[in-house]
Structures are given as C-alpha cells and as structure tokens.
N, C-alpha and C positions, 0 to 999 in steps of 0.2 A: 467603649465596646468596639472591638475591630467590626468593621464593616469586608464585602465579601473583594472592593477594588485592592483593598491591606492583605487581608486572606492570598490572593493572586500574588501578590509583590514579594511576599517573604516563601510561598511556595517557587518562584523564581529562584531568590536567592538562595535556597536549602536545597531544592532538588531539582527544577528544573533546568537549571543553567549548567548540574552536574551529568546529563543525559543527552547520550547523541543524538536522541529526536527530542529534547526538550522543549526545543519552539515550538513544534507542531501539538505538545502536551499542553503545553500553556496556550496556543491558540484555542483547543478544545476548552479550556477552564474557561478564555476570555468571554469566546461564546458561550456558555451556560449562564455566567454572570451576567453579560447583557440584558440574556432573556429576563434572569432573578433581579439586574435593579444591584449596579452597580456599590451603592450605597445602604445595600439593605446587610443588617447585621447579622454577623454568622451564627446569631444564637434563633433570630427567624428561619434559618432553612430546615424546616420542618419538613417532615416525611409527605406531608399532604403535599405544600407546596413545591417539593420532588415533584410527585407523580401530576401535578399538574404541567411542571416542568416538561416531562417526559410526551406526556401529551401535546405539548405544543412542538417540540424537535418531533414527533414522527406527523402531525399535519406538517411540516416544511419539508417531507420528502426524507429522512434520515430511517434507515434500517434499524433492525435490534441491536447488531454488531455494533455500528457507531454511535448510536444512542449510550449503550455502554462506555463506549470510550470516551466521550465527554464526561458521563457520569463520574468517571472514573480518575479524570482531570480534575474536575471540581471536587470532589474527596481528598486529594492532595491538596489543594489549598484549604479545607476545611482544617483536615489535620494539621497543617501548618500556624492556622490560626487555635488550634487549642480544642477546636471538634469536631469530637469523635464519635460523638455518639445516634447523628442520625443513621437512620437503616436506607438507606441505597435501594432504589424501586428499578433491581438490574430487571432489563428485558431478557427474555428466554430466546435463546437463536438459535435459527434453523440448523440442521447437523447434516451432512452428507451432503453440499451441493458444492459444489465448486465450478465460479461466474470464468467463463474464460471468454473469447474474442477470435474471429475470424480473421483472417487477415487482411479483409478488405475493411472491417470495424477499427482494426489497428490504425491502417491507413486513415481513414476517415475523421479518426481519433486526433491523431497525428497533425493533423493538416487544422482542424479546428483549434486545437492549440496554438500554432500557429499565427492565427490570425486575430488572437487573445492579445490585448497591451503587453507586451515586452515577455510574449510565450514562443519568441524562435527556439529556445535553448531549451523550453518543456518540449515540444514537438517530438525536436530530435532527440532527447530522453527518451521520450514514449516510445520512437523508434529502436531506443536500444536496449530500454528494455524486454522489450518483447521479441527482441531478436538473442536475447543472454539466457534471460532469466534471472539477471542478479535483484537485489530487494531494492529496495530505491534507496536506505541508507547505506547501502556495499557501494552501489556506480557512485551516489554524490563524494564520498571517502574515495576514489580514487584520483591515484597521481600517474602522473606521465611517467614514474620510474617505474609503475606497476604495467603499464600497457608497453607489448612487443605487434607490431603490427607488419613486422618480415618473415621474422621466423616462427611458420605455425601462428599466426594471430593470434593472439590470446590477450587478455589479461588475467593478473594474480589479485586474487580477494583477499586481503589481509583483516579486512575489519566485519569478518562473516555474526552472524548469530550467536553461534554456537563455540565462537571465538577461535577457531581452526580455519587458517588459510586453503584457498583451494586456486587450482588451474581452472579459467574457463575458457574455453575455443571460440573465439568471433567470426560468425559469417559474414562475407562479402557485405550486406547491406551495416551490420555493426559496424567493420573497418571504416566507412564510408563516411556515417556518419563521426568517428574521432576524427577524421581526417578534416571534417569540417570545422573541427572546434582547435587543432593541432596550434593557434595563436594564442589561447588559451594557457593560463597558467597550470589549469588542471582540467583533466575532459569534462566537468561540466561544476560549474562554478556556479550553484544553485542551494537555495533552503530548501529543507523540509517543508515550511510553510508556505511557500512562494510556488513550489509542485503543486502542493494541494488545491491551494486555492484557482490558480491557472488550472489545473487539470478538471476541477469542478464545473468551472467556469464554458469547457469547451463541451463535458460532457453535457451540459445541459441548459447547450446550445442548438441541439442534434435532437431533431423527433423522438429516434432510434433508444436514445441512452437517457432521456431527460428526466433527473430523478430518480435515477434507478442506482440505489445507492449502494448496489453489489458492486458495480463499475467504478472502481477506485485504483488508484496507482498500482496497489501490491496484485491486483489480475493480471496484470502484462507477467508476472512472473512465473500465474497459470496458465496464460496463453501460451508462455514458451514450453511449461514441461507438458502442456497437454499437447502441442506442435511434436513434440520429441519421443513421446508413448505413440501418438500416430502416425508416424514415420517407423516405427517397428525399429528403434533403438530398446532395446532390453532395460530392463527398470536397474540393474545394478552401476549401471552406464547412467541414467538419468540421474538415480542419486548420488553420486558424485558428482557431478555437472552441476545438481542442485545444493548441493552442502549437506543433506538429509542425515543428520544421525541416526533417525529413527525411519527402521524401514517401510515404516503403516503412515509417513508421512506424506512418500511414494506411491506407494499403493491410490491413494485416492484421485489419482490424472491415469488412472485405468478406466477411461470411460466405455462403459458397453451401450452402444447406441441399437436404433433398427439395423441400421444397416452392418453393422457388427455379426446380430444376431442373426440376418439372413444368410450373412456370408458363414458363418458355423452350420449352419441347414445345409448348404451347398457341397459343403468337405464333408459331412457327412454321405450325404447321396452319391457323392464320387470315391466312398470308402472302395477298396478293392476286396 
C-alpha cells in the first residue's frame, strides 16, 4: 500500500517538477505529510483526520487562504497515488480585503530578511518587489537580456500569469537594488521555496507581522499597486503596469479610507 512519503515522490515526478512553482507546491504537500505521519497510508487519510489536520495548521498561525493551499498540495499527491476520493475540509476565506504594507513595514521587512541565514538576496527582493509590483515568479524568471537600466529603466515580463509579456518602469530604489546583484548571472538567482521560507522566517521575527498570515510575498505586489492608486495614477495605467486582464482585478487597490472620505466632504463644501 503506498504510503503518503510515495504519494509526495511520484506527485514530484508527474506534476510537480512540471510547474514553475512546483517546489513551493511540493513543500506545501511536504508539510501536511509531516503533520499526517510520513508513513501513514493514503488509504488512512480520512476526512476526520483532514479536519483534524486542519486544525492543527491553523493553531500554528496559518490563514484560510494557505491552509487551502497545503490542502490542495496534498490532494495532488493523493491523486497521484490513486486517491481520489477523500472530501477536502477547504476553509472558507475572507473576500474583499486586500493585506498591503507601508513603506516603513516594507523597509522593516526588508532588513529582517536580511539578517535571516543566507536572506541578503530575499531582502533585496522584498525591496523590488514592492517597488515593481511584479509576482515573485515574473522577477525570479528574469534575465539580464530582459532588464534595460539606461534607457527608461525598465524591465520586460516575459513569463506573466496571464502569459502576455508586458513593459514595467523601475524606480530609482528598483535600479539600485539590480545594480546590486548586476555580478549575477540573473537579477536574482532564488527558489520559490527558499523566498518563502526566509520571507516567513523574518516575518515572524517582527512583533508587528508575527503570524499574521496575510503578510506573504505576493502583498508586496499589493503594496505596490495600492502605492500607485494612491498616488492618483488612473487605474487604466495601473492595470497595465499590473498585467490585469480583468478590470475588477484592478478595481479592488481602490481603497476608500477615513481620510478619503473626509477629503470628499471637503470638495463637496468647496462646490461653487
């Protein structure tokens, strides 16, 4: 009877090792299996022992979203081993918030990676992400033929989401940090799972972030377009800068704050 460490191995060889974030899918699987008992048969992972599952990833501090996403790890090796047929105890997740970051949180962020075992290279990631806005599997897929850093800064996203190349504009603190990596064979010569894990590692190092399982890599890429909606760039602007096919995917870095709404009281009382 395959056991769930066989399960994991042959979900490598069939689909994980075929997917640009396949490490980090399979470190999700890795983790679930710990919790389940390496060696426990894929015909035990019963719906109970799910949901007990589940309950131990959210007392360790893990959200709905990424409770999912292990869940959802482990399902692929299940199918790989031949079952299909337990029912997934998916958590229901919040709808309408989007975690973004300050820019003194960035900083902070930044510098706590840092000083993580062998997190120079997350740091300055964190800084360029949230200074782009690209996803973290668009910047680690870039090459030096794709970054211009004279004419108009930029780099070109060839390896987007949505599979459509786009132009993005680097500001001065972006440049700064390629510049730092420019010995490099590529600007940032990093895993999937090696971001993750450093990036976890620094967040909840930090009072502020400790735990807080909104605060994950792909927020630096709402810090930036929420940085870019409140700078009063037009959202047709944002979505291309962002890749956005879909324009409602835009729409939700329109944050209406207090201090939004007061300023709308105010033009109103200054009508003529």
């Amino acid at each position: 009877m395959t056991n769930l460490l066989q399960a994991l191995q042959l979900a490598k060889r069939d689909r994980f090792n075929a997917q640009k974030s396949g490490d980090t899918s399979a470190a999700r699987a890795q983790r679930t299996i710990a919790w389940l008992g390496g060696t426990t048969s894929v015909a035990r992972v019963t719906e109970a022992r799910l949901r007990a599952l589940v309950l131990a990833m959210r007392a360790s501090g893990l959200g709905p979203a990424s409770v999912n996403r292990h869940l959802s790890a482990l399902r692929v090796a299940l199918k790989s081993a031949g079952q299909d047929s337990t029912a997934m105890p998916w958590q229901k997740e919040p709808r309408g918030r989007t975690r973004w970051l300050s820019p003194a949180e960035v900083n902070l962020l930044a510098s706590a990676c840092v000083i993580q075992p062998n997190g120079l290279a997350v740091g300055l990631l964190v800084r360029f992400l949230g200074e782009t806005g690209l996803r973290v599997g668009e910047a680690l897929a870039l090459q030096w033929a794709d970054v211009d850093l004279l004419q108009r800064p930029h780099v070109i996203v060839r390896t987007s989401k949505n599979g459509d190349s786009r132009w993005v504009p680097l500001t001065n603190e972006a440049v700064q940090v390629l510049r730092v990596q420019k010995d490099l064979s590529a600007p940032f010569r990093l895993s999937q799972s090696r971001v993750n894990h450093i990036f976890r590692a620094a967040r909840d190092s930090m009072d502020w972030s400790r735990g807080n399982s909104e605060i994950v890599p792909h927020t630096l890429r709402h810090t930036a377009a929420s940085r870019l909606v409140q700078a009063g760039v037009s959202l047709p602007v944002v979505q291309a800068w962002l890749g956005h096919r879909d324009f409602r995917s835009t729409l939700r870095y329109t944050h209406v704050d207090q201090d939004g709404l007061a300023a709308a009281a105010r033009m109103l009382e200054n009508r003529q």
